[in-house]
MIDOSE-1310 file (N, C-alpha, C; in nm, 2 decimals, decimal comma, always signed):
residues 243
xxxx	+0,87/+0,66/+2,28/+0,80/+0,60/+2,16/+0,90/+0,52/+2,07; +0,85/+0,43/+2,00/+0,96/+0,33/+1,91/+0,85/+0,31/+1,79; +0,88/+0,29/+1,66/+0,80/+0,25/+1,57/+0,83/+0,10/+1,53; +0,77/+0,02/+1,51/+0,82/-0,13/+1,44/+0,73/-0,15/+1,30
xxxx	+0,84/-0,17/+1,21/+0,78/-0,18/+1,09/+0,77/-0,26/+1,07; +0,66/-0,37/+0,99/+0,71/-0,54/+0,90/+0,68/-0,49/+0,77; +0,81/-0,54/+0,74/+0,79/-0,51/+0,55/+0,72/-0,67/+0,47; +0,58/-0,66/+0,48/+0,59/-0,80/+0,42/+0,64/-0,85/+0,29
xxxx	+0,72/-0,97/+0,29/+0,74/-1,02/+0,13/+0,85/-0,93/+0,10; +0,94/-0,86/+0,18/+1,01/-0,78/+0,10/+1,13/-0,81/+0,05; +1,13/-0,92/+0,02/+1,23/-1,03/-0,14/+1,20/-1,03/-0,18; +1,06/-1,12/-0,16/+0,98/-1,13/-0,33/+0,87/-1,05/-0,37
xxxx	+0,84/-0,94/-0,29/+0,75/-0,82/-0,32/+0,83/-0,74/-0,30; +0,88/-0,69/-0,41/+0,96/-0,55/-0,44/+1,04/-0,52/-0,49; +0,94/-0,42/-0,61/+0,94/-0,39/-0,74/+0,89/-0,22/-0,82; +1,00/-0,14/-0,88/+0,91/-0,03/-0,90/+0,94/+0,08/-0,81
xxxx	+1,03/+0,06/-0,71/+1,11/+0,16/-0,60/+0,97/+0,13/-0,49; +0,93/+0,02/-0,44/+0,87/-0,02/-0,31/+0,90/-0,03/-0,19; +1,03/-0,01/-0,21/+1,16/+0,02/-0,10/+1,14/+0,14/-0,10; +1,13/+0,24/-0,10/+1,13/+0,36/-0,11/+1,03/+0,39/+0,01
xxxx	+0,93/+0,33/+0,03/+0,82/+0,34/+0,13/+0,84/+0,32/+0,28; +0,91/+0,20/+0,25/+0,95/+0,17/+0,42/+1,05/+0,24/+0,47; +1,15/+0,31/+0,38/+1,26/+0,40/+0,39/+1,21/+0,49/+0,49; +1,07/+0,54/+0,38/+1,00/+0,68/+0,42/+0,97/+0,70/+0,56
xxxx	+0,87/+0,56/+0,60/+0,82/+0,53/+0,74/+0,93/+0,52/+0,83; +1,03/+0,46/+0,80/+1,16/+0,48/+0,90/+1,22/+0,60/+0,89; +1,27/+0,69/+0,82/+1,32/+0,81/+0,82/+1,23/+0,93/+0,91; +1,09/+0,95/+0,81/+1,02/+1,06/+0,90/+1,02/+1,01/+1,05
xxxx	+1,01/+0,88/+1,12/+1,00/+0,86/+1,26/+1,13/+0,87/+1,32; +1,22/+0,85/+1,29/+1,35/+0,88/+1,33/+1,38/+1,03/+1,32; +1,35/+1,11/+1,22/+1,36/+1,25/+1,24/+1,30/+1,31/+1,31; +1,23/+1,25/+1,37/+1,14/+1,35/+1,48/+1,15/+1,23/+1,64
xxxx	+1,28/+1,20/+1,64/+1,33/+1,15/+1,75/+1,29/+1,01/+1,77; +1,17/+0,95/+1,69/+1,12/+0,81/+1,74/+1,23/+0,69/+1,67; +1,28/+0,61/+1,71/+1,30/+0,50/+1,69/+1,24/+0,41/+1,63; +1,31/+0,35/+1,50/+1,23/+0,28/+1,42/+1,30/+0,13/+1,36
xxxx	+1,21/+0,05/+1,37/+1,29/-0,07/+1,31/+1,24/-0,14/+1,21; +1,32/-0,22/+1,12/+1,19/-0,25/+1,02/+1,26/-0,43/+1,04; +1,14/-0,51/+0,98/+1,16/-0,67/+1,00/+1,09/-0,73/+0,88; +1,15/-0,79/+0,83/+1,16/-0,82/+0,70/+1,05/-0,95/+0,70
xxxx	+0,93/-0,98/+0,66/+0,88/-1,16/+0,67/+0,86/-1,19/+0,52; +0,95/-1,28/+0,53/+0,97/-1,35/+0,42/+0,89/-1,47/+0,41; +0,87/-1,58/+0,27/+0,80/-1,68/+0,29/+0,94/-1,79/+0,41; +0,77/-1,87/+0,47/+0,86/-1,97/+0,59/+0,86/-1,92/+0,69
xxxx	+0,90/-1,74/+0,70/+0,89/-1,63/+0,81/+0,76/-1,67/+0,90; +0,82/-1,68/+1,04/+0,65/-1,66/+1,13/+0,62/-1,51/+1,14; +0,50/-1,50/+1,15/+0,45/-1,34/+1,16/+0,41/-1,31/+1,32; +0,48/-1,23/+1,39/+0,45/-1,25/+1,49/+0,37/-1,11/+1,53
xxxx	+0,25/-1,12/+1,49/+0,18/-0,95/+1,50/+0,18/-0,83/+1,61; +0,20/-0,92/+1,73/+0,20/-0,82/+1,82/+0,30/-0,75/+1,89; +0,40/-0,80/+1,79/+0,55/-0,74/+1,79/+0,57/-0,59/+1,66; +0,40/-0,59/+1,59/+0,46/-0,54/+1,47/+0,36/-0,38/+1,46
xxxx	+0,38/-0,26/+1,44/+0,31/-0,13/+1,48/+0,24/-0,10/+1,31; +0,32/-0,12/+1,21/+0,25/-0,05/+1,11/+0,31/-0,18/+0,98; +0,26/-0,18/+0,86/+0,31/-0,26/+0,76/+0,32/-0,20/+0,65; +0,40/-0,27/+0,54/+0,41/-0,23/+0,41/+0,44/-0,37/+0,34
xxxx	+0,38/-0,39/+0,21/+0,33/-0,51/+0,10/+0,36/-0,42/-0,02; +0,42/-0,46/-0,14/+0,50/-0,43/-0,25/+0,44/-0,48/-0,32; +0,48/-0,52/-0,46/+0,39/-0,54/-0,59/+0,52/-0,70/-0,59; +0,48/-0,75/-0,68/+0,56/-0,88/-0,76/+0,51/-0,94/-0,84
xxxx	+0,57/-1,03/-0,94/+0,60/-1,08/-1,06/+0,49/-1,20/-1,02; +0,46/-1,32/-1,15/+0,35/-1,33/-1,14/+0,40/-1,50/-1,05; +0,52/-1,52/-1,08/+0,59/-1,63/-0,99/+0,55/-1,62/-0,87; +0,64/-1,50/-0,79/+0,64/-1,49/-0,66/+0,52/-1,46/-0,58
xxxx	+0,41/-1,40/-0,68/+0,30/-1,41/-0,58/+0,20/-1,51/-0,58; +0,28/-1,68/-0,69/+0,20/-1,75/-0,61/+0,26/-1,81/-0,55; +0,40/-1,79/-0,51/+0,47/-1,87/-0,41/+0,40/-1,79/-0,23; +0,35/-1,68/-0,22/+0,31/-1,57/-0,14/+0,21/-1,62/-0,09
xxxx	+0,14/-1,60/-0,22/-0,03/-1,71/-0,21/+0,01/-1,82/-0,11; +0,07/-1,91/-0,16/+0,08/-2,06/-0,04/+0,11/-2,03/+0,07; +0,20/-1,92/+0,10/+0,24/-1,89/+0,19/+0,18/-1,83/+0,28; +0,03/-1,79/+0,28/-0,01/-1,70/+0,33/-0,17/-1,75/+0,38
xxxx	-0,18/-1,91/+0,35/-0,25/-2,03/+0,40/-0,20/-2,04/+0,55; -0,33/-2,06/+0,64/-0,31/-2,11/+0,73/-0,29/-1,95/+0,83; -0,17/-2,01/+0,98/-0,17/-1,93/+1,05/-0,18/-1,78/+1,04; -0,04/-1,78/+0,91/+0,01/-1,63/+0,89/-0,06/-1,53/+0,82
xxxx	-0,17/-1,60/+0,74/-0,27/-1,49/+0,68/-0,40/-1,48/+0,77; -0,38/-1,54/+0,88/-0,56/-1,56/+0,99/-0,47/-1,41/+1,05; -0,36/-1,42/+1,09/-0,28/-1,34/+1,16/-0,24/-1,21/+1,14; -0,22/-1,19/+0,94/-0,23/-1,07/+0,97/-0,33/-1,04/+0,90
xxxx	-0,46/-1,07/+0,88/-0,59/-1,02/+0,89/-0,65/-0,94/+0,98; -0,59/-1,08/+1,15/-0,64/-1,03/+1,25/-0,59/-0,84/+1,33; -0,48/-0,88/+1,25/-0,40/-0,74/+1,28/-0,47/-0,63/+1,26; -0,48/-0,64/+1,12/-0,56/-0,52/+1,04/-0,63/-0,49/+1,06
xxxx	-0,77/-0,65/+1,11/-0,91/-0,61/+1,19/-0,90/-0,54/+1,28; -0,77/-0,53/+1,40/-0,79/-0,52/+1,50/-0,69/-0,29/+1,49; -0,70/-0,29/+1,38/-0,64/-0,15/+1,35/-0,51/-0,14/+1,33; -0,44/-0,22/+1,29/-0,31/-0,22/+1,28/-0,32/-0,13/+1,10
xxxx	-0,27/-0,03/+1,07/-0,23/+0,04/+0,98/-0,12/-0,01/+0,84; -0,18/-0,10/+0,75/-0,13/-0,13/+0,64/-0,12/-0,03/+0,50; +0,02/-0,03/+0,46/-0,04/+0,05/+0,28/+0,02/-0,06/+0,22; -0,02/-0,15/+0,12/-0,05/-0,27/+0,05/-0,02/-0,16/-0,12
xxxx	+0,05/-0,22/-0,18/+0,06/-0,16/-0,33/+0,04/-0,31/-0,40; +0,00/-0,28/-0,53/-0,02/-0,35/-0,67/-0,05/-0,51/-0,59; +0,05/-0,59/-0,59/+0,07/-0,75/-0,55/-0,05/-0,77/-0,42; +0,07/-0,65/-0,28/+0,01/-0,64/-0,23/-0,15/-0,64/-0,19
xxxx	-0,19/-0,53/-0,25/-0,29/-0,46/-0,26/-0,40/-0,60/-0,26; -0,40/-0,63/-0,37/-0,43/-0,76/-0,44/-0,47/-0,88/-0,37; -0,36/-0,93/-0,29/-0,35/-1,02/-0,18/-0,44/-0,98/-0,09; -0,49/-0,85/-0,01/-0,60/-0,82/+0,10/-0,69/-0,86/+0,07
xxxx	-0,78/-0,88/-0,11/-0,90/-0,90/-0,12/-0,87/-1,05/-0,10; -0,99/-1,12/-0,17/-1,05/-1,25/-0,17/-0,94/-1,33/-0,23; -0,89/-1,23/-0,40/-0,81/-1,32/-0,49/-0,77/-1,25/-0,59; -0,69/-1,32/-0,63/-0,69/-1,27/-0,80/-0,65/-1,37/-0,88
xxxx	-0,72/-1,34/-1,02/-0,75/-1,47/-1,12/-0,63/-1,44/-1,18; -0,53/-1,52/-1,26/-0,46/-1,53/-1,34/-0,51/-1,54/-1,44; -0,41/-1,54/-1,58/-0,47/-1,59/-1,69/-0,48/-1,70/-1,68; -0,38/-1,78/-1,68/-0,38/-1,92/-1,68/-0,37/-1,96/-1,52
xxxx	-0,42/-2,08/-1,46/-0,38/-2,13/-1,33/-0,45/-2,11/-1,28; -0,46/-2,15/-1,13/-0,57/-2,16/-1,02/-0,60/-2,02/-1,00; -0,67/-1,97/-0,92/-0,69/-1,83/-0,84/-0,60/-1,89/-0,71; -0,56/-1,70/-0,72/-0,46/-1,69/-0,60/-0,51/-1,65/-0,49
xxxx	-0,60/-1,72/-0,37/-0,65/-1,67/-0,25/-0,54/-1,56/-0,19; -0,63/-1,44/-0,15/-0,56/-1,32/-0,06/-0,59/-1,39/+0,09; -0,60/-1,29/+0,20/-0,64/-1,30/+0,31/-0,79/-1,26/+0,35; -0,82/-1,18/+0,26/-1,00/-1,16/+0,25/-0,97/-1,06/+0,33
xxxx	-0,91/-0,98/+0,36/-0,97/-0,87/+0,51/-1,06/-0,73/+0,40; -1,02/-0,73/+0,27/-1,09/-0,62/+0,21/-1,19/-0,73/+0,12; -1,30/-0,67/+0,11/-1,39/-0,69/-0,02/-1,40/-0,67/-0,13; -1,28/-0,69/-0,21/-1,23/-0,68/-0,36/-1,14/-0,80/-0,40
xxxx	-1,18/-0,83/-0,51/-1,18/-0,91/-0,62/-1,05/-0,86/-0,73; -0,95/-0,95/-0,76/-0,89/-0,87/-0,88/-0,88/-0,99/-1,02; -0,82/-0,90/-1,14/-0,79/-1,04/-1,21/-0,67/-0,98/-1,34; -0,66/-1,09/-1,36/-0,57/-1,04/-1,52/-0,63/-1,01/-1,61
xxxx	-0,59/-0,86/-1,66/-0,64/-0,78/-1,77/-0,55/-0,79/-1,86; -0,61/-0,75/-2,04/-0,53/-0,77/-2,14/-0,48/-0,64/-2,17; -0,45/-0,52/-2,12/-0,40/-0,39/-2,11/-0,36/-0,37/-2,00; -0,25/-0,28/-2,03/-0,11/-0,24/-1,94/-0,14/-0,08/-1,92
xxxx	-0,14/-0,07/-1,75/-0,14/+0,07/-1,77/-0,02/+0,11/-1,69; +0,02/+0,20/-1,74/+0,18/+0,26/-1,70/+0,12/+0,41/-1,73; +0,19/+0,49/-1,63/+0,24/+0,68/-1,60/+0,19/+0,69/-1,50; +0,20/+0,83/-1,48/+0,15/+0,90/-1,34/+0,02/+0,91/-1,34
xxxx	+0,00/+0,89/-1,22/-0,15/+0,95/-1,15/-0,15/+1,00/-1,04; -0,25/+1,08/-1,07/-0,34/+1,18/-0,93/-0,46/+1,11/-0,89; -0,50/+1,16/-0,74/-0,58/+1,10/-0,69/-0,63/+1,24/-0,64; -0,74/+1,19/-0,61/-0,80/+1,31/-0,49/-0,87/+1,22/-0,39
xxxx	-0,81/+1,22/-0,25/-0,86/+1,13/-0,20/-0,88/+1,17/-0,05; -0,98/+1,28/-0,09/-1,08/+1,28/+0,04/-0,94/+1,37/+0,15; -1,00/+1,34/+0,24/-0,94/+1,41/+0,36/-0,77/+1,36/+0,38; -0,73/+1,26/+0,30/-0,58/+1,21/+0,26/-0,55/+1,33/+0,16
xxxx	-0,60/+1,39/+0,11/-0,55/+1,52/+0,03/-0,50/+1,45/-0,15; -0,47/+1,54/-0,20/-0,41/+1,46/-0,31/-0,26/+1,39/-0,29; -0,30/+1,29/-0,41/-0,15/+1,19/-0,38/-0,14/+1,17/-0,56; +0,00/+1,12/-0,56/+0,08/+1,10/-0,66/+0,14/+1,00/-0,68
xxxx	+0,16/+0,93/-0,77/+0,23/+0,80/-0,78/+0,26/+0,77/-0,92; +0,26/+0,65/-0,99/+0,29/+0,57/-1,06/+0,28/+0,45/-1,12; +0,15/+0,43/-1,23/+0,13/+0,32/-1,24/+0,19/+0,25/-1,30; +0,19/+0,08/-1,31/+0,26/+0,01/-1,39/+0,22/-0,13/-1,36
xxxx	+0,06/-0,19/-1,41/+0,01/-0,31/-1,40/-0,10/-0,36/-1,52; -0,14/-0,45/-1,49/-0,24/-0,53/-1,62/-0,37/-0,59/-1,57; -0,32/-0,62/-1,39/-0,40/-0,62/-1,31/-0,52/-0,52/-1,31; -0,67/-0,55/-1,29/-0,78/-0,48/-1,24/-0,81/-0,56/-1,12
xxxx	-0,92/-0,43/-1,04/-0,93/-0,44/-0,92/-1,07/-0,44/-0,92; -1,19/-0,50/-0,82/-1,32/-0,45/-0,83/-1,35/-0,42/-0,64; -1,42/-0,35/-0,70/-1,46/-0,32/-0,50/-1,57/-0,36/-0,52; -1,61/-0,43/-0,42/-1,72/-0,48/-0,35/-1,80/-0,38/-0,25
xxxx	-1,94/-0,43/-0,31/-2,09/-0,30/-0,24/-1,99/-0,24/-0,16; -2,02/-0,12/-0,09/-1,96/-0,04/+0,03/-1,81/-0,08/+0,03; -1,74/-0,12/-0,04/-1,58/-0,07/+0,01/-1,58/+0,05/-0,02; -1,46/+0,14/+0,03/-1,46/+0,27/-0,02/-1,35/+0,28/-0,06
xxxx	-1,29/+0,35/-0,18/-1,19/+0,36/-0,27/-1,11/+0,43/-0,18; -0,97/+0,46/-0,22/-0,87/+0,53/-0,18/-0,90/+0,64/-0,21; -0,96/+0,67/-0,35/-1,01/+0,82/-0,39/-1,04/+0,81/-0,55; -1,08/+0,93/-0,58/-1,09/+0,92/-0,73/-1,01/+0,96/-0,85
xxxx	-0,99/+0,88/-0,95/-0,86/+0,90/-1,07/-0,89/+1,06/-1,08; -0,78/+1,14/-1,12/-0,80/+1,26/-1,18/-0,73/+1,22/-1,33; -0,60/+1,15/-1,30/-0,48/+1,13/-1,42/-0,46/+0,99/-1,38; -0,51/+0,89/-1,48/-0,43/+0,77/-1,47/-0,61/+0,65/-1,52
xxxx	-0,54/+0,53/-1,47/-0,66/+0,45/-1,51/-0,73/+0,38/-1,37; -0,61/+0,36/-1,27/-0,67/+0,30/-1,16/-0,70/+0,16/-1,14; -0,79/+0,15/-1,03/-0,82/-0,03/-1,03/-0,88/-0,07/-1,15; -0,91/-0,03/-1,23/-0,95/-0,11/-1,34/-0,97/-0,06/-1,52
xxxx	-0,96/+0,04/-1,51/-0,95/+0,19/-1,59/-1,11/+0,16/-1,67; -1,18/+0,17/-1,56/-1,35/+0,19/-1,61/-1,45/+0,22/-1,51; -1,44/+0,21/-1,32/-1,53/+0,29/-1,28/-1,48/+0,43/-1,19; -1,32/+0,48/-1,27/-1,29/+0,60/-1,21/-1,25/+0,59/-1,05
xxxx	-1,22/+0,46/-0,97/-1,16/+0,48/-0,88/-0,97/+0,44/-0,85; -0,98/+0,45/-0,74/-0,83/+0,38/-0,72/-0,78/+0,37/-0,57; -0,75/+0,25/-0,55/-0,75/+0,21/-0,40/-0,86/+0,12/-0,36; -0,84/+0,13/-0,25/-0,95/+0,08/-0,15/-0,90/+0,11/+0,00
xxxx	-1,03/+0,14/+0,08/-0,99/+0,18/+0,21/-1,07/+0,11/+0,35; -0,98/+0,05/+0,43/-1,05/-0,01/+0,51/-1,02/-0,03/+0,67; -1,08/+0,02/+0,74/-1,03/+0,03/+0,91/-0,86/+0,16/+0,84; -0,77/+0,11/+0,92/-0,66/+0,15/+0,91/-0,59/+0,11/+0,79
xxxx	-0,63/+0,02/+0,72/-0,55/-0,03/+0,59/-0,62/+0,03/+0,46; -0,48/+0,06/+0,37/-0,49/+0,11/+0,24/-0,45/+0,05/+0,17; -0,55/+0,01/+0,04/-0,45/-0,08/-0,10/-0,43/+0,02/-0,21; -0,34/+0,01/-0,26/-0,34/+0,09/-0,42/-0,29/+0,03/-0,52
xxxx	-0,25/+0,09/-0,66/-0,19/+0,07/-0,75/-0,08/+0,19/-0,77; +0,00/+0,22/-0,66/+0,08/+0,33/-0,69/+0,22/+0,29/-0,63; +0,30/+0,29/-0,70/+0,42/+0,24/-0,75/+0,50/+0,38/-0,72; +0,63/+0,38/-0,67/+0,71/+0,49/-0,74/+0,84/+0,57/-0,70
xxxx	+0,86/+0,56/-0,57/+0,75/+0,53/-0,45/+0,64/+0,59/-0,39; +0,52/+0,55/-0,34/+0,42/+0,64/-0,30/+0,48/+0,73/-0,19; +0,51/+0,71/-0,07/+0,51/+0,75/+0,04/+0,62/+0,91/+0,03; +0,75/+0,87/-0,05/+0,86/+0,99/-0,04/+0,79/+1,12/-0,10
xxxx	+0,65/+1,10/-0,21/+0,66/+1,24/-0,25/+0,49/+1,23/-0,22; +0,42/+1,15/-0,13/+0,34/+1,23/-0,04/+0,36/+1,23/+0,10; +0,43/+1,30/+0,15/+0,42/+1,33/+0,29/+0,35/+1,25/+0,41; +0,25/+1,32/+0,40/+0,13/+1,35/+0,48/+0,02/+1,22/+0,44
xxxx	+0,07/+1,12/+0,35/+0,04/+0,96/+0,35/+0,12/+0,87/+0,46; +0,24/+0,92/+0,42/+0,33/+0,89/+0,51/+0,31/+0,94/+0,70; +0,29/+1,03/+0,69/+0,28/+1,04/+0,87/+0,14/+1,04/+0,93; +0,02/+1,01/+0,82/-0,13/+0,97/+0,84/-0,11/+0,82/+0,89
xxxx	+0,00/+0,74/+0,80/+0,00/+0,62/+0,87/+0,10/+0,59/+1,01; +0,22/+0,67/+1,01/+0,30/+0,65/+1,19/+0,24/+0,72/+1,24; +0,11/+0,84/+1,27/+0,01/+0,84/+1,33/-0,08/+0,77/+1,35; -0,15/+0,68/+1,33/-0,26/+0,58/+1,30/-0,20/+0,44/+1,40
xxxx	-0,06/+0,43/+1,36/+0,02/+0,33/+1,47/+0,07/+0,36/+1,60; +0,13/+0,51/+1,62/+0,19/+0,56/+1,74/+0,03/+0,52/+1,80; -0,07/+0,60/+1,76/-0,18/+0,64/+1,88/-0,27/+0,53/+1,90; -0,28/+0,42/+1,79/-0,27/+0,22/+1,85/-0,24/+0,22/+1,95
xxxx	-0,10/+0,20/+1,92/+0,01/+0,16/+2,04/+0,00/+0,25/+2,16; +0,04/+0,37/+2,16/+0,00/+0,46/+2,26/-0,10/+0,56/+2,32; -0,20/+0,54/+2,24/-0,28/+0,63/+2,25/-0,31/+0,75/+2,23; -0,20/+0,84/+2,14/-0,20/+0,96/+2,12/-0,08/+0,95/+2,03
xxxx	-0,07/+1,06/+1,95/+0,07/+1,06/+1,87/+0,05/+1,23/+1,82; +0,15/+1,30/+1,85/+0,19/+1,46/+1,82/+0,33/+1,42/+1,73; +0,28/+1,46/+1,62/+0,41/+1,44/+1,50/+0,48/+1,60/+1,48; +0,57/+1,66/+1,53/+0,60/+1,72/+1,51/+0,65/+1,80/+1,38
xxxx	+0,60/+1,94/+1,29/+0,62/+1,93/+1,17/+0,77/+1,93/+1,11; +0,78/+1,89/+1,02/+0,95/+1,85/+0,92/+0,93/+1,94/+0,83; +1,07/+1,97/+0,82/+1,05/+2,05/+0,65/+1,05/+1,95/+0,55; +0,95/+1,99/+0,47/+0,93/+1,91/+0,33/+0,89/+1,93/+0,16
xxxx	+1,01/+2,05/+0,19/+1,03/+2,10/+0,09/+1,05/+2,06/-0,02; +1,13/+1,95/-0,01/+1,20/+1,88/-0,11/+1,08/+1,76/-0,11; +0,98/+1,74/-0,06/+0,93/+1,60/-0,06/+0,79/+1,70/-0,17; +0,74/+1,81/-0,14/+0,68/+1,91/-0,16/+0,69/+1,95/-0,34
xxxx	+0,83/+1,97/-0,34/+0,86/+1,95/-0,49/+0,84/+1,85/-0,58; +0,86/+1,71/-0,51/+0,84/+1,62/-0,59/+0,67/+1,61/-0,59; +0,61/+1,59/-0,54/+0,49/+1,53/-0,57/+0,45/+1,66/-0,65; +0,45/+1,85/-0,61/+0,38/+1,90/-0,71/+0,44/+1,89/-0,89
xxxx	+0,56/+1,83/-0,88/+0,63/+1,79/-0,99/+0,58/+1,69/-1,06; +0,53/+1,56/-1,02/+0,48/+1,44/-1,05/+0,33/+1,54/-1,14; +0,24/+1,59/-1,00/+0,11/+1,67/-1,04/+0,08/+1,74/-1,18; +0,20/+1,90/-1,16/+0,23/+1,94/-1,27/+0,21/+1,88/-1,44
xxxx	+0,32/+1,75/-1,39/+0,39/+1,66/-1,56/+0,24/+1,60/-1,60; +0,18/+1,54/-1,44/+0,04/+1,45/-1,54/-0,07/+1,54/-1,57; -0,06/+1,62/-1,51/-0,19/+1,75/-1,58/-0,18/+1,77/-1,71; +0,04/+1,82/-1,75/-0,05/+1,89/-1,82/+0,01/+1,75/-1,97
xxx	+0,05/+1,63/-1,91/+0,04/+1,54/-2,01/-0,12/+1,47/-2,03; -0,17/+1,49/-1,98/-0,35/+1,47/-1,97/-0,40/+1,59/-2,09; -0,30/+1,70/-2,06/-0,40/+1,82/-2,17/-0,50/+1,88/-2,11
C-alpha cells in the first residue's frame, strides 16, 4: 500500500498551522508501514487526479483566493470535482472549504466561483470569530479545532453539516452548525491544526482512500496518547471558557 497526498494551494493556502494536517496524514500512514507522499499543486500546476489518493485545501488571505478562484476555471476545477464525485476523500478548511461551494461574495469585487461539488454558499461577514470549538459530529466523534474567520457559510436544502457547535460560532454563528459533509469530502472552519489533535479524523480519511484505492484498509492501532491529550485539552479550555 502507498498513500499519495495533493496538498492543494499549499503556497497560497496556508495559514493558521494548515500544514499541520498534511503532516498528520503523512506521518500516521508511514507509522503504520504505508508510504506516503505529498504533491504540492500550486496555481499554473496541472492536477492530475488519478495520480492523487486523498486531499487537503488550507484557508488564505483575501488576495490569494482570488488569484485560486481564476485558477481553478476551466480543466482543473471540472477535475477535481470530478475526483471528489467519484469518492476521492477531501478535508477542505476556511478558504478551502469555501471554494467546494458555488462562491463566496466579497465585500467589495466580483464573487469568487468555487467548483460547486458542495451546495453551500459563503460570504463576507462584518464579525470575526476567533477560539476554540467543539463539535459533535455524529459518528466522526467529537472534534476540536480553532476558529479564526469573518467568513459565513450557508448549507443548502439537504447538505449535511459536519456536526453541531457545542463551543464556538461555526459557519455562520446563527444556525448552530459547522462543516459540511459530502460523499467523502469534508469542509470546515477549523484551523489549528485539525487533524494532529483529532486522531480518528485523521485515519477516517487514509481509510476512506486506502479502501478507494484498494478496496479494504486495516489501520492498525497507534498510541495516541499525546494526540489524546491535546484535543481533551483544547475540549476541557472551551468548556469551561464557555462556563
Amino acid at each position: 500500500m502507498e498513500l499519495r497526498i495533493g496538498w492543494l494551494y499549499g503556497h497560497e493556502m496556508n495559514i493558521y498551522g494548515d500544514r499541520g494536517n498534511v503532516m498528520a496524514l503523512a506521518r500516521r500512514a508511514e507509522w503504520r508501514g504505508i508510504p506516503a507522499t505529498v504533491e504540492t499543486i500550486g496555481i499554473g500546476a496541472t492536477l492530475d487526479a488519478s495520480q492523487l489518493d486523498v486531499y487537503f485545501w488550507g484557508g488564505g488571505q483575501d488576495r490569494e483566493q482570488i488569484a485560486v478562484s481564476k485558477d481553478l476555471q476551466g480543466d482543473k476545477g471540472r477535475d477535481l470535482k470530478a475526483a471528489i464525485e467519484d469518492g476521492v476523500p477531501i478535508l477542505a478548511v476556511c478558504g478551502g472549504y469555501q471554494f467546494l461551494g458555488h462562491q463566496y461574495h466579497p465585500f467589495e469585487g466580483d464573487d469568487l466561483p468555487g467548483i460547486g461539488v458542495m451546495d453551500v454558499t459563503s460570504e463576507a461577514g462584518h464579525d470575526r470569530y476567533i477560539g476554540n470549538v467543539v463539535v459533535d459530529a455524529g459518528e466522526l466523534g467529537t472534534l476540536v479545532g480553532f476558529e479564526n474567520h469573518s467568513g459565513k457559510t450557508w448549507l443548502g436544502d439537504g447538505v449535511q453539516p459536519l456536526g453541531r457547535i457545542r463551543v464556538g460560532k461555526g459557519n455562520n454563528g446563527q444556525d448552530g452548525t459547522e462543516g459540511a459533509r459530502y460523499l467523502n469530502a469534508i469542509g470546515c472552519y477549523l484551523h489549528g491544526a485539525l487533524l494532529p489533535k483529532n486522531p480518528h479524523l485523521a485515519d477516517w480519511l487514509i481509510a476512506r482512500a486506502l479502501e478507494r484505492k484498494y478496496g479494504y484498509a486495516q489501520l492498525p492501532p497507534l498510541d495516541d496518547g499525546m494526540e489524546r491529550q491535546a484535543h481533551d485539552g483544547v475540549l476541557a479550555r472551551a468548556v469551561a471558557l464557555r462556563g
